[in-house]
N, C-alpha and C positions, 0 to 999 in steps of 0.2 A: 534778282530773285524775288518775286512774290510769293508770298505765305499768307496765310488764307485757312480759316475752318471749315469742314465739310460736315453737317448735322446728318447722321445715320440713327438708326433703329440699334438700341442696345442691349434690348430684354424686357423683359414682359412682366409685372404683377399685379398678384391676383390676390382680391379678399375674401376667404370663402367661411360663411357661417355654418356653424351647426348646431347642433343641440344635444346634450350631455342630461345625462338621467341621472343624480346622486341619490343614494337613500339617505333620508334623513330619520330620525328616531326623537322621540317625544314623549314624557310620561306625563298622563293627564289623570286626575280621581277623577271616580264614575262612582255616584253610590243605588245602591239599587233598596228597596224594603223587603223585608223576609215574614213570612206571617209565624208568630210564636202564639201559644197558646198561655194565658198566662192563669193559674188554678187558683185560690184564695179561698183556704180554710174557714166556715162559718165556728166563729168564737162568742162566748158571751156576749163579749164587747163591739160586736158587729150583727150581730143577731136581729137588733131589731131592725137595724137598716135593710138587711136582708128580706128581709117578709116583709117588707113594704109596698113592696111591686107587684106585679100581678102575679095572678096564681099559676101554678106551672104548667104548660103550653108546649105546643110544638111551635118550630117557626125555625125562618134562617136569617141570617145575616150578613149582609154583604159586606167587604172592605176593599177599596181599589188599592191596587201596590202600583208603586211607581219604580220606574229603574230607569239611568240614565245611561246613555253613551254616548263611545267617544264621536267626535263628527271632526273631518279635516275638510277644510274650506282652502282651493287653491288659488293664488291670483295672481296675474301676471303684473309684475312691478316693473318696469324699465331702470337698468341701474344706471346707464351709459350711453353714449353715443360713437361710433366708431365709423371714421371717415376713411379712407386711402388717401392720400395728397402726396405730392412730387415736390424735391426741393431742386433748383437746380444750385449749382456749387461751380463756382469758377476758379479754376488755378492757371497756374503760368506755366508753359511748358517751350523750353527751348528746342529749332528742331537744327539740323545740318543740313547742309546738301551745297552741290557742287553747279557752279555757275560755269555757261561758254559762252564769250563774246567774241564778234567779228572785228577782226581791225583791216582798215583798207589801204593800201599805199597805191598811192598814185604816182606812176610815169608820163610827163607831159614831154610830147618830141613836137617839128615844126614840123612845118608841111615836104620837108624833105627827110623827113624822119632821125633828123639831128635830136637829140634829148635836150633839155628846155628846163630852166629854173623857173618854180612856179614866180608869179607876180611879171615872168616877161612879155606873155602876153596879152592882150586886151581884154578884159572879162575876167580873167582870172582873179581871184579873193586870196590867193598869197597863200593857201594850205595846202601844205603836203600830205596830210592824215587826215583821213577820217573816222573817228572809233563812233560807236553804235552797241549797245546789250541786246541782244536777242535773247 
């Protein structure tokens, strides 16, 4: 009996990427400026500072306001690296099976067709059997 591996096709895998969209959430201050107007009562005790300036006019005034916001900046970070690779695994496996062999018996007669113990005549090697595994 010879026994022997036969290597076949056993199945197929596959790595398959995709991409996932999570919300994420984030509280950030933003401050922005608000124009107030601010009044200041002329008192004795401010009085002369006041009429120090010039005399009263028409004219305007400008004030830049500023206000911030938020800004999200995205960037691709690579976390990992992911490969497929095969391992192979070798185990033992006993198998069965049923053997037939030939076995041969030989009848030696003489030339008058008398039967004959092998080794009596010339050339003969003295066996009566021959087995062989097929």
């Amino acid at each position: 009996m010879h026994v022997g591996v036969e290597r076949h096709e056993a199945g197929h895998a596959r790595l398959r990427k995709y991409v996932v969209t999570e919300e994420q959430e984030q509280t950030v201050s933003v401050r922005h400026d608000e124009v107030r107007i601010e009044r200041e009562p002329i008192t004795k005790a401010n009085r002369d500072a006041a009429m120090a300036g010039p005399d009263m006019t028409e004219g305007e005034h400008e004030v830049t306001l500023y206000a911030e916001e938020a800004v999200v900046e995205k960037r691709v970070t690579p976390v990992e690296r992911v490969r497929l690779t095969t391992e192979e695994h070798v185990e033992q496996e006993t198998v069965k099976g049923e053997i037939r062999k030939e076995r041969i018996d030989t009848e030696l007669t003489d030339a008058a067709g008398r039967p004959r113990k092998p080794g009596d005549a010339a050339g003969d090697s003295g066996k009566g059997k021959a087995q062989g595994p097929h």
